[in-house]
C-alpha positions in Angstrom: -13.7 6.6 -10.9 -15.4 3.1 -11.4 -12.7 1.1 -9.7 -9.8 2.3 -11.7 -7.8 2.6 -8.8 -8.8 -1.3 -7.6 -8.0 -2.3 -11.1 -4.2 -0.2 -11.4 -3.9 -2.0 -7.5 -4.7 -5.8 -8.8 -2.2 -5.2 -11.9 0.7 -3.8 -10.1 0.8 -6.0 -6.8 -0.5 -9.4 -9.6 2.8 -8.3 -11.1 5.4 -8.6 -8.6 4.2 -11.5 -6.5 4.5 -15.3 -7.1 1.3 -16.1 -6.4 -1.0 -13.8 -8.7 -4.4 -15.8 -8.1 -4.2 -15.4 -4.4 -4.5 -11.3 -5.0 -7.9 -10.3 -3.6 -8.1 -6.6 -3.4 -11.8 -5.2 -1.6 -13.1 -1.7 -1.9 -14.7 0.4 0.2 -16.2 3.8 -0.1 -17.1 5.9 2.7 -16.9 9.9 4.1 -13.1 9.2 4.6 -13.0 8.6 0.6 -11.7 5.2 -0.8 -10.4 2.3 1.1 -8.4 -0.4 -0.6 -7.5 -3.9 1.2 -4.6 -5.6 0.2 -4.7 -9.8 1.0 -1.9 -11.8 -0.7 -0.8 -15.2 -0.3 1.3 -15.3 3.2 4.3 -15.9 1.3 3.9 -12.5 -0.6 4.0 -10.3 2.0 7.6 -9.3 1.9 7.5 -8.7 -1.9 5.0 -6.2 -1.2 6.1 -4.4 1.5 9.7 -4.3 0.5 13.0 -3.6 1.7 12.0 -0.6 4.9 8.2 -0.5 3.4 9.5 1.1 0.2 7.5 -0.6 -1.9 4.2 -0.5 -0.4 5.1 3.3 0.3 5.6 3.5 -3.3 2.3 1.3 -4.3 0.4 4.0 -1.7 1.9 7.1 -3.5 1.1 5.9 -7.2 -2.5 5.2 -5.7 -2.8 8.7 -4.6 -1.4 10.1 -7.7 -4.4 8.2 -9.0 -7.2 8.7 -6.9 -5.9 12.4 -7.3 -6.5 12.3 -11.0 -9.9 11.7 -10.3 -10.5 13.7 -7.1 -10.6 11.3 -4.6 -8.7 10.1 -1.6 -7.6 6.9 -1.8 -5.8 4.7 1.0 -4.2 1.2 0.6 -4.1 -1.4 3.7 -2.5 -3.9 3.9 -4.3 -7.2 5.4 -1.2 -9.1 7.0 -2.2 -12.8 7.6 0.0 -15.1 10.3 2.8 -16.8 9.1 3.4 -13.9 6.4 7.2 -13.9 4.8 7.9 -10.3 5.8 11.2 -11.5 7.4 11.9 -10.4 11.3 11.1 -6.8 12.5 13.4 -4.2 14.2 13.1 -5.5 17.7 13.0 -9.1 16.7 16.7 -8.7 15.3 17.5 -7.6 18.7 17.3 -4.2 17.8 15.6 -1.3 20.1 12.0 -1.4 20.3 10.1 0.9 18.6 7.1 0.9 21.7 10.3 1.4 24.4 11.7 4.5 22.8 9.8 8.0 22.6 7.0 8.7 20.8 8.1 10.8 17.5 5.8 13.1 15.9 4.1 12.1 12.8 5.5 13.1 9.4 3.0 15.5 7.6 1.4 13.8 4.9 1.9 15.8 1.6 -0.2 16.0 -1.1 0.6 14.5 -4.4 1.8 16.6 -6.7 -0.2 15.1 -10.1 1.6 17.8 -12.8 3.7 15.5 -14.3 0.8 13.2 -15.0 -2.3 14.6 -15.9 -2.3 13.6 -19.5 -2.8 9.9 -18.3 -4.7 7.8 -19.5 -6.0 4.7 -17.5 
């Protein structure tokens, strides 16, 4: 895979913040498969998580459709450095709290479905 996926990662996320030089992007390989670390410039953060996480769930699902091209697992975190511009959280908006309410089960993670894309070309 030689990085492809930490090279598609730098170009998306250099192309929706303000401060592209401030992207560092660290890569890991272990039994788990590959683990990409996201640090941004504090003020960044929200343009990369988006509105509800959509974007970073959609960044995370285009590096899967990836790493699935080229048969590996690969997982995006996100390094989240005080005073980032995410904007206030549920509970800081007065809001319940997510840690007062039940526990809800976890949403099964679905495999990538690569059809529509295996004539790319990265």
């Amino acid at each position: 895979m030689a990085e492809l996926d930490q090279e598609f990662l730098e170009f998306v996320v250099k192309s929706l913040v303000d401060h592209p030089d401030d992207v560092q992007v660290e890569r890991t390989v272990d039994e788990m498969g590959v683990l990409l670390t996201l640090k941004t410039n504090p003020e960044d953060m929200g343009q990369i998580i988006g509105r509800s996480g959509n974007t970073a769930r959609a960044i995370r699902t285009l590096l899967r459709v990836v790493g699935a091209k080229n048969n590996a697992r690969v997982n995006l975190k996100i390094y989240e450095p005080e005073g980032s511009n995410r904007g206030p959280r549920r509970d800081d908006r007065g809001g319940p709290d997510r840690r007062d309410s039940a526990p809800q089960a976890a949403a099964p993670q679905e495999e990538a479905d690569v059809s529509a894309v295996d004539d790319l070309k990265l």
